[in-house]
PDB file with one MODEL, atoms N, CA, C and O in Angstrom:
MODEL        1
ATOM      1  N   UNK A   1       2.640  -6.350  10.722  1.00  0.00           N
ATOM      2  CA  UNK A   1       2.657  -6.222  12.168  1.00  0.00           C
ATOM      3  C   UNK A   1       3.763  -5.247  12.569  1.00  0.00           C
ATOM      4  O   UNK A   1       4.818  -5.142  11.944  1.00  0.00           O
ATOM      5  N   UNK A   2       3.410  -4.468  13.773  1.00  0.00           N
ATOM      6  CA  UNK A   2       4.459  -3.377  14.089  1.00  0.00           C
ATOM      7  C   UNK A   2       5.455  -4.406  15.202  1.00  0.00           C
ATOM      8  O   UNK A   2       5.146  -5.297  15.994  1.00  0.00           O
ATOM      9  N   UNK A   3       6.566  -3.875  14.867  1.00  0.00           N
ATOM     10  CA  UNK A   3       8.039  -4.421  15.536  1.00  0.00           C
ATOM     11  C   UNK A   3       7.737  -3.501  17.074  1.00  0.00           C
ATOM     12  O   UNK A   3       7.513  -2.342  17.422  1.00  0.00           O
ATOM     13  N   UNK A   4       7.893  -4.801  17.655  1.00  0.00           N
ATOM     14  CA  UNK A   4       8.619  -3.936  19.348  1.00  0.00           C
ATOM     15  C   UNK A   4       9.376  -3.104  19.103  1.00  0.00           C
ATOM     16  O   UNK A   4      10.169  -3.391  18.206  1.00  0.00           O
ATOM     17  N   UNK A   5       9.494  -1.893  19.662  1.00  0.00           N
ATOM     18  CA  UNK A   5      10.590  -0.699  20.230  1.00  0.00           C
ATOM     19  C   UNK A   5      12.003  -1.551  20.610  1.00  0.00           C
ATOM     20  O   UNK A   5      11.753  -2.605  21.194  1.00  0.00           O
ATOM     21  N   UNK A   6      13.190  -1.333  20.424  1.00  0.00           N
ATOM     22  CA  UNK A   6      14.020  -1.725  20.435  1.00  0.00           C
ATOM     23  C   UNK A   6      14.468  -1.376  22.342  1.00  0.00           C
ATOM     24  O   UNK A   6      15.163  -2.240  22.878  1.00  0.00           O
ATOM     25  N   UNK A   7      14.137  -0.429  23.006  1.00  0.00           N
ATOM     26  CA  UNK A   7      13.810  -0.430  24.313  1.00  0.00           C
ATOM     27  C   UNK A   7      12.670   0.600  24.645  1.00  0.00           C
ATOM     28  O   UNK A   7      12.040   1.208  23.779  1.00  0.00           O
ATOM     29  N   UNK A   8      12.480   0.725  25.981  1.00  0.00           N
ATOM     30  CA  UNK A   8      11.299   0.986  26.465  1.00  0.00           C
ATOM     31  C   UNK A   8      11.436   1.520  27.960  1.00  0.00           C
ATOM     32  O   UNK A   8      11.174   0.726  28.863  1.00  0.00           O
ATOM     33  N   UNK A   9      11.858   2.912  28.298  1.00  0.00           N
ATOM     34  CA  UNK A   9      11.669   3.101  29.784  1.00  0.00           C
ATOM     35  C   UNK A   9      11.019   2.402  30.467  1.00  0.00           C
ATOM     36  O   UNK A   9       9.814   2.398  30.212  1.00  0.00           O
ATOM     37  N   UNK A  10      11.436   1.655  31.438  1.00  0.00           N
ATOM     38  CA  UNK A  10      10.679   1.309  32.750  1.00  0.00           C
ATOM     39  C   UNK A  10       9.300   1.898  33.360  1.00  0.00           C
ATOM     40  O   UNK A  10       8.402   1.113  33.661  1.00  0.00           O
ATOM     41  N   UNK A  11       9.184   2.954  33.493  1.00  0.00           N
ATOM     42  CA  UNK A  11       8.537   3.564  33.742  1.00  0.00           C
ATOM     43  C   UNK A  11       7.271   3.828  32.761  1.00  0.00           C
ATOM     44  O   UNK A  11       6.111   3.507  33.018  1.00  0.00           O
ATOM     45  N   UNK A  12       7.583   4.273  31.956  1.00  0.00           N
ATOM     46  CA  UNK A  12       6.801   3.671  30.526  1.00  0.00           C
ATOM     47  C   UNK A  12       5.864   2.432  30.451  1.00  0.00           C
ATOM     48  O   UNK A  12       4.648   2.278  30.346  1.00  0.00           O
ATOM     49  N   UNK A  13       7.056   1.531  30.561  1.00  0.00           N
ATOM     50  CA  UNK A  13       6.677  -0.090  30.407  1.00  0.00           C
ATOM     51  C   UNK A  13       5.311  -0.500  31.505  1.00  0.00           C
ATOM     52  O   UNK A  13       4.322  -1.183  31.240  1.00  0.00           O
ATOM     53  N   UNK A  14       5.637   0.118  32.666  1.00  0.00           N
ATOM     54  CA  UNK A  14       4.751   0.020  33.672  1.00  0.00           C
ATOM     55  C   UNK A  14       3.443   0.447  33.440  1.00  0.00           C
ATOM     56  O   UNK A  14       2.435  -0.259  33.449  1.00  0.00           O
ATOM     57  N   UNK A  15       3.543   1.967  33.175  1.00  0.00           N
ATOM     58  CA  UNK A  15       2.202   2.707  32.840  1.00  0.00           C
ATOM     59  C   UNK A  15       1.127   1.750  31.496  1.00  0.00           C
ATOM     60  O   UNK A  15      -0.074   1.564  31.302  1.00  0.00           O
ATOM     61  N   UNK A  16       2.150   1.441  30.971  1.00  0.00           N
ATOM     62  CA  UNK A  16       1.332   0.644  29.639  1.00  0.00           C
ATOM     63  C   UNK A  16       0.672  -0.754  30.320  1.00  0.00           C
ATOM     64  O   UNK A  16      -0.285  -1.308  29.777  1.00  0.00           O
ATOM     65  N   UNK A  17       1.065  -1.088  31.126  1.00  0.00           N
ATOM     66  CA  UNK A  17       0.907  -2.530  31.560  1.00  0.00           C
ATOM     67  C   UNK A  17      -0.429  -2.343  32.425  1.00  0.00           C
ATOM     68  O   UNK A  17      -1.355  -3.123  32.197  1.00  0.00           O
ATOM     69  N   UNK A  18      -0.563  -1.480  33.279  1.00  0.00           N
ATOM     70  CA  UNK A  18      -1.278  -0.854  33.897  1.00  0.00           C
ATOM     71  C   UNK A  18      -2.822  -0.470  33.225  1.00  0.00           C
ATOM     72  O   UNK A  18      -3.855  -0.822  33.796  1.00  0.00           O
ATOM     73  N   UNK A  19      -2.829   0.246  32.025  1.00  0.00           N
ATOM     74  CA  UNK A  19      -3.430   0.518  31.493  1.00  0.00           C
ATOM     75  C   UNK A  19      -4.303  -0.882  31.384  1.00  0.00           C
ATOM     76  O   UNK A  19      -5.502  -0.985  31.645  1.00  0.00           O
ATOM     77  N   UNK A  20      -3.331  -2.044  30.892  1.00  0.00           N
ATOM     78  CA  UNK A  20      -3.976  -3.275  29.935  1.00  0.00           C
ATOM     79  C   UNK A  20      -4.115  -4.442  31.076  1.00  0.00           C
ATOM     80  O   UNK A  20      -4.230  -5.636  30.803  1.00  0.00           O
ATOM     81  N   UNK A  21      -4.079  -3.809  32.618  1.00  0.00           N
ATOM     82  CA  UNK A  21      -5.019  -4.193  33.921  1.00  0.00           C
ATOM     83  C   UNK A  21      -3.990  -4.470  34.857  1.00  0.00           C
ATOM     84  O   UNK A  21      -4.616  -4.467  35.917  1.00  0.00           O
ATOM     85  N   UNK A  22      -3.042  -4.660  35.077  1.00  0.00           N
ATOM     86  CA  UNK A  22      -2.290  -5.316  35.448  1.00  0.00           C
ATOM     87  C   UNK A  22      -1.485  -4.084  36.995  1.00  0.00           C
ATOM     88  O   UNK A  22      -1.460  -2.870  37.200  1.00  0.00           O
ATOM     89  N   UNK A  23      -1.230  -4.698  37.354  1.00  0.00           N
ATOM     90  CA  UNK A  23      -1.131  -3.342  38.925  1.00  0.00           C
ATOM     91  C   UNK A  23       0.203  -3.653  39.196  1.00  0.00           C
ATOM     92  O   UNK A  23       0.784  -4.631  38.727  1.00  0.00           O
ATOM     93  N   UNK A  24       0.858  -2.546  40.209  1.00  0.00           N
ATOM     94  CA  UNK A  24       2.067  -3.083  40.383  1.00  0.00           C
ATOM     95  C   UNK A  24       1.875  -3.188  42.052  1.00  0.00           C
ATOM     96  O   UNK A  24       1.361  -2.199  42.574  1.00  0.00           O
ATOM     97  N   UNK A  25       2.248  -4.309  42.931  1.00  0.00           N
ATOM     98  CA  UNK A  25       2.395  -4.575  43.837  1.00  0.00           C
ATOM     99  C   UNK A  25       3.818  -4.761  44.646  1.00  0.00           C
ATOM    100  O   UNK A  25       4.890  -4.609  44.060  1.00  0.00           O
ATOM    101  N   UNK A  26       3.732  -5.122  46.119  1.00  0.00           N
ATOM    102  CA  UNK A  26       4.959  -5.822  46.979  1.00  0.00           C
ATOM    103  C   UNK A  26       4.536  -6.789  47.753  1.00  0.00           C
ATOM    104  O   UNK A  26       4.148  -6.968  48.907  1.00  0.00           O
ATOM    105  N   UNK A  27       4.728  -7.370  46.765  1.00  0.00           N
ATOM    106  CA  UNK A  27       3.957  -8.906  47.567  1.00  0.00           C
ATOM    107  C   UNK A  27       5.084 -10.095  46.720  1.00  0.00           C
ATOM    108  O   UNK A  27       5.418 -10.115  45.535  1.00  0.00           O
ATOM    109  N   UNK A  28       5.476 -11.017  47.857  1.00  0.00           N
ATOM    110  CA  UNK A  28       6.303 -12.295  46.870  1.00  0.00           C
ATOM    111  C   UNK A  28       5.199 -13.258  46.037  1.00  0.00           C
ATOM    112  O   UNK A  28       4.083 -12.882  45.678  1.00  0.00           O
ATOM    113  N   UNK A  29       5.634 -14.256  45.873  1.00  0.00           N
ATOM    114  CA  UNK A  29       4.270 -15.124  45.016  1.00  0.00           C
ATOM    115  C   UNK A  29       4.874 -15.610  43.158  1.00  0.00           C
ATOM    116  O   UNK A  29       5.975 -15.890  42.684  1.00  0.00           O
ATOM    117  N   UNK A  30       3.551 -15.505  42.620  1.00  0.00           N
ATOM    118  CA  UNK A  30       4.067 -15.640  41.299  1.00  0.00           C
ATOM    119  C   UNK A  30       3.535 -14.381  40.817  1.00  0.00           C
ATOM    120  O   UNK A  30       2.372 -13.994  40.923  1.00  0.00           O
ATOM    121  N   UNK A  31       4.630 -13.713  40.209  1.00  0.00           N
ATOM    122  CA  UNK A  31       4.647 -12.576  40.368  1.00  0.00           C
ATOM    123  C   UNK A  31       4.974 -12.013  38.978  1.00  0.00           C
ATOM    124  O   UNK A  31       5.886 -12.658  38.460  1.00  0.00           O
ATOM    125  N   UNK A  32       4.612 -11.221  38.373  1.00  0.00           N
ATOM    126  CA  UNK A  32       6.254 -11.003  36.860  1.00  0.00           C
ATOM    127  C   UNK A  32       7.304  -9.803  37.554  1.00  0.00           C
ATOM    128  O   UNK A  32       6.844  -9.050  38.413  1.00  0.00           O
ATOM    129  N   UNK A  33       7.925  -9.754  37.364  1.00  0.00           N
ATOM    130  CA  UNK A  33       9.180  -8.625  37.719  1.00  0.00           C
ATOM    131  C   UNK A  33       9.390  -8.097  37.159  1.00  0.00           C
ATOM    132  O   UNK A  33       9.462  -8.705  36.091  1.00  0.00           O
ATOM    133  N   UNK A  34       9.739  -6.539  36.973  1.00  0.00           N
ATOM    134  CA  UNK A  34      10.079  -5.627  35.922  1.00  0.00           C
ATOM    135  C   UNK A  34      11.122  -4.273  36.692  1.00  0.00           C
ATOM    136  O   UNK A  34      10.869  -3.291  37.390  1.00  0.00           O
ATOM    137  N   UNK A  35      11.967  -4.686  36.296  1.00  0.00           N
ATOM    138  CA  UNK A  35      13.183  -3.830  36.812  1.00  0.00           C
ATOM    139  C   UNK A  35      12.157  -2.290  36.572  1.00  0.00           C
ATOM    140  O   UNK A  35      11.404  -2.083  35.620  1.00  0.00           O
ATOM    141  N   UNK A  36      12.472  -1.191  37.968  1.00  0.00           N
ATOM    142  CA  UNK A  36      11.487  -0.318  37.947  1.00  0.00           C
ATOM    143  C   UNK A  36      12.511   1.273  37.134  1.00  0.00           C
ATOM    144  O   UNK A  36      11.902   2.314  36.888  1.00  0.00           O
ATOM    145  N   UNK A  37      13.471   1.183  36.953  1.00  0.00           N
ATOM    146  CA  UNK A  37      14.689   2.164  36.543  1.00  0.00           C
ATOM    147  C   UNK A  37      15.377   1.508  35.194  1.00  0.00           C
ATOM    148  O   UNK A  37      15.462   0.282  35.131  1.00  0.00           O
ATOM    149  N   UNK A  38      15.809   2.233  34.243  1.00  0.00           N
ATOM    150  CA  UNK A  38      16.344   2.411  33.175  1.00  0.00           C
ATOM    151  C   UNK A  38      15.648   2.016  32.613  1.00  0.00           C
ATOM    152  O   UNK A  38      14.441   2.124  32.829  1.00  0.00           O
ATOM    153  N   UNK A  39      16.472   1.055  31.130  1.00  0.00           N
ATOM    154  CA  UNK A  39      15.133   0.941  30.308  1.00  0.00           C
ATOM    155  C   UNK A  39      14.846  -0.787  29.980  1.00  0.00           C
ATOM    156  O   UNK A  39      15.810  -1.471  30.327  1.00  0.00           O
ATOM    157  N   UNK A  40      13.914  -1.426  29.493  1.00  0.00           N
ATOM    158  CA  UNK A  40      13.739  -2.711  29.029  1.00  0.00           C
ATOM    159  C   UNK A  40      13.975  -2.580  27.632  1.00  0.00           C
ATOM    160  O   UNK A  40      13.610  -1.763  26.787  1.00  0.00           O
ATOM    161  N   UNK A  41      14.885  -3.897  27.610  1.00  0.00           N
ATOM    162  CA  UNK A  41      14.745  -4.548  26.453  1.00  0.00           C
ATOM    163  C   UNK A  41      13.909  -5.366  25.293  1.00  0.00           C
ATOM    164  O   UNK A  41      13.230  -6.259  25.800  1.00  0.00           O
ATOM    165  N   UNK A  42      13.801  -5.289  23.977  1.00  0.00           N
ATOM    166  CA  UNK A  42      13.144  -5.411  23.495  1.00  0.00           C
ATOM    167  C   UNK A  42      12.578  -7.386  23.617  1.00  0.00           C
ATOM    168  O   UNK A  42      11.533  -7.998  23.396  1.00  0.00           O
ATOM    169  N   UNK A  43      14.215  -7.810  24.168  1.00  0.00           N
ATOM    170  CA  UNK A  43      13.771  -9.561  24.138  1.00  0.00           C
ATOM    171  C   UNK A  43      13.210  -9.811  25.410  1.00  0.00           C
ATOM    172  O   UNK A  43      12.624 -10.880  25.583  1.00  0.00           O
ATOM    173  N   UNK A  44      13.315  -8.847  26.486  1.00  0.00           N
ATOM    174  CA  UNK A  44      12.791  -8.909  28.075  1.00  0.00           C
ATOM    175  C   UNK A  44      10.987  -8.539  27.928  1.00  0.00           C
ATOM    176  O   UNK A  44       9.970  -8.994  28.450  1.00  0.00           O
ATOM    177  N   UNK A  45      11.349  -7.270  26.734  1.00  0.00           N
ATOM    178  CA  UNK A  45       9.367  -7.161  26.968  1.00  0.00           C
ATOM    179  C   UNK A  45       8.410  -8.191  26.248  1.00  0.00           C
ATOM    180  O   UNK A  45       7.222  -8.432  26.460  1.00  0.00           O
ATOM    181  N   UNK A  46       9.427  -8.806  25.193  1.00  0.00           N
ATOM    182  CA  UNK A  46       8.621  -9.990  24.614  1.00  0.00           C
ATOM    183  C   UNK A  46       8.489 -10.944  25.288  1.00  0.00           C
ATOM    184  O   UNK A  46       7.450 -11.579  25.106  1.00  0.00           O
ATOM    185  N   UNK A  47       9.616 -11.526  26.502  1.00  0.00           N
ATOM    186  CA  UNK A  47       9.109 -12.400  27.338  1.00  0.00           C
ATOM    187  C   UNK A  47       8.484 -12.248  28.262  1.00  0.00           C
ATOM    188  O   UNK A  47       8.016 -13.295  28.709  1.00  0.00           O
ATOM    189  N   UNK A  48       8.113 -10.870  29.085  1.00  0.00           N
ATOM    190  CA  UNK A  48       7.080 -10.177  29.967  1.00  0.00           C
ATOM    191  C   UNK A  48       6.052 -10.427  29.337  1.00  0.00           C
ATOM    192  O   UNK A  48       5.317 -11.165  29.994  1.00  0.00           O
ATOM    193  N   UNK A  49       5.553 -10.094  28.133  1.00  0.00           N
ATOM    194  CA  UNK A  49       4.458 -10.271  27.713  1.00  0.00           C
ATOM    195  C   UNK A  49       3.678 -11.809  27.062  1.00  0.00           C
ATOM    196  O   UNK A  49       2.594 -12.312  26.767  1.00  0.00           O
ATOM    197  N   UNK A  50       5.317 -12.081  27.121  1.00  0.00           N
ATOM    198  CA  UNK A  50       4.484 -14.267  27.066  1.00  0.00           C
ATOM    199  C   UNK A  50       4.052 -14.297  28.179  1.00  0.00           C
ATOM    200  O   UNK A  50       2.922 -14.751  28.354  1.00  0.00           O
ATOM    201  N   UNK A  51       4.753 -13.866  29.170  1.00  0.00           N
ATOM    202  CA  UNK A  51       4.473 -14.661  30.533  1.00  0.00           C
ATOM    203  C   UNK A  51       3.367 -13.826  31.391  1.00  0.00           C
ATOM    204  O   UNK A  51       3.192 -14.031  32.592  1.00  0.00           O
ATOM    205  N   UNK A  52       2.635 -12.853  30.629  1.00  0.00           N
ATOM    206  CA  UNK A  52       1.887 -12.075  31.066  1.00  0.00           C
ATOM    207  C   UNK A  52       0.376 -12.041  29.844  1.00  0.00           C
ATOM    208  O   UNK A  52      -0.615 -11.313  29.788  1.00  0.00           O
ATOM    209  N   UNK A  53       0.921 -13.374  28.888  1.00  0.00           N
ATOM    210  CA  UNK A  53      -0.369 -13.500  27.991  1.00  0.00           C
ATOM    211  C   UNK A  53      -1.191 -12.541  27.230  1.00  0.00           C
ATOM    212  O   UNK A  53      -2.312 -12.537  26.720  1.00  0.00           O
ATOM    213  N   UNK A  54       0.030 -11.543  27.379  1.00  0.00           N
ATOM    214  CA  UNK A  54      -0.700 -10.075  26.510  1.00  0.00           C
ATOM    215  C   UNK A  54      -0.221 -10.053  25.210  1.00  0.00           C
ATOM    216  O   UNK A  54       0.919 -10.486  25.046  1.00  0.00           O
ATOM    217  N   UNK A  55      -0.947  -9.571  24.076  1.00  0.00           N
ATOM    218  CA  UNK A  55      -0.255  -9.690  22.781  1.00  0.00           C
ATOM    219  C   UNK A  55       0.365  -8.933  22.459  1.00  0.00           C
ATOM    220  O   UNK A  55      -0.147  -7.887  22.857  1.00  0.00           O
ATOM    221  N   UNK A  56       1.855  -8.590  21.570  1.00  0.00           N
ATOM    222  CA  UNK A  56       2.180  -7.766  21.326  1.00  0.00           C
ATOM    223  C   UNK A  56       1.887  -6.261  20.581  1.00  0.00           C
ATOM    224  O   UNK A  56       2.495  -5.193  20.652  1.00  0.00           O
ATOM    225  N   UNK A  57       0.725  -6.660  19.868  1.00  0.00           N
ATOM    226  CA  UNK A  57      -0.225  -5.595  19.079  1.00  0.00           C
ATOM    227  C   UNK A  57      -0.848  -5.053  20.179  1.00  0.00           C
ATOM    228  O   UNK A  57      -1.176  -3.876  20.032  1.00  0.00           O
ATOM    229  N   UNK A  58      -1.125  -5.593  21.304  1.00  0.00           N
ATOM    230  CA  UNK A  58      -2.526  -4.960  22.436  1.00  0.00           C
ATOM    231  C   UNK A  58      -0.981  -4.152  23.598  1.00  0.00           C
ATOM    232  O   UNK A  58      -1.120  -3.356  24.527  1.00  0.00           O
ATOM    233  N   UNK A  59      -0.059  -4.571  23.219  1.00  0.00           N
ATOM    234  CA  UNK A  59       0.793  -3.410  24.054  1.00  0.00           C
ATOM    235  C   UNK A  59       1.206  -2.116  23.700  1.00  0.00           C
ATOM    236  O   UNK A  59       1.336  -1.071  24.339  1.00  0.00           O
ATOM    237  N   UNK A  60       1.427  -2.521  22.216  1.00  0.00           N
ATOM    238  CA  UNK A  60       1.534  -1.152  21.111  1.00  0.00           C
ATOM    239  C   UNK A  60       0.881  -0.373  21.121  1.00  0.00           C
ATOM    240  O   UNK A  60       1.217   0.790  21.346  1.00  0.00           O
ATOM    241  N   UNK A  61      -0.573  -0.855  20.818  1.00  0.00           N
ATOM    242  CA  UNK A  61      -1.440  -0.061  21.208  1.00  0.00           C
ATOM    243  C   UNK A  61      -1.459   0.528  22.507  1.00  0.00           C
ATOM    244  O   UNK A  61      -2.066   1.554  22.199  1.00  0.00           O
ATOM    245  N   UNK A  62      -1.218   0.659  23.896  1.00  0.00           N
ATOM    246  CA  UNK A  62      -1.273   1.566  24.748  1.00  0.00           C
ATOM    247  C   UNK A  62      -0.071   2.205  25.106  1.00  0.00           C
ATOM    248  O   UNK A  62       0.143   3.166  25.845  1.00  0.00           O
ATOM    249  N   UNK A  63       0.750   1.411  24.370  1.00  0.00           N
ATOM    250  CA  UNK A  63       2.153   2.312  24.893  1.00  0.00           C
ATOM    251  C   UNK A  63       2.041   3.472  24.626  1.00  0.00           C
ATOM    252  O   UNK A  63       2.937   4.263  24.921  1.00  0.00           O
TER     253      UNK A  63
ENDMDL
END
């Protein structure tokens, strides 16, 4: 299995997420959050992606 990126532009992170359906809105609610500037961390995108039920292989792939 391929290892998460140790970080990941924001911006980046978004476009990939996007791809694998997911939109970015401004709306409160239950929501996921993703800081929109610098970069994510590798233990922040693994818990974005628990809490967003995406697998880590199906993010790799579009990153």
């Amino acid at each position: 299995m391929v290892r998460l990126p140790g970080e990941v532009d924001g911006r980046r992170f978004l476009r990939a997420m996007a791809r694998l359906g997911w939109m970015v809105v401004a709306q409160s609610g239950r929501f996921i959050f993703v800081a929109f500037h610098g970069v994510i961390r590798r233990n922040a995108i693994r818990n974005i992606l628990k809490l967003a039920g995406t697998p880590e292989d199906e993010f790799l792939r579009v990153l």
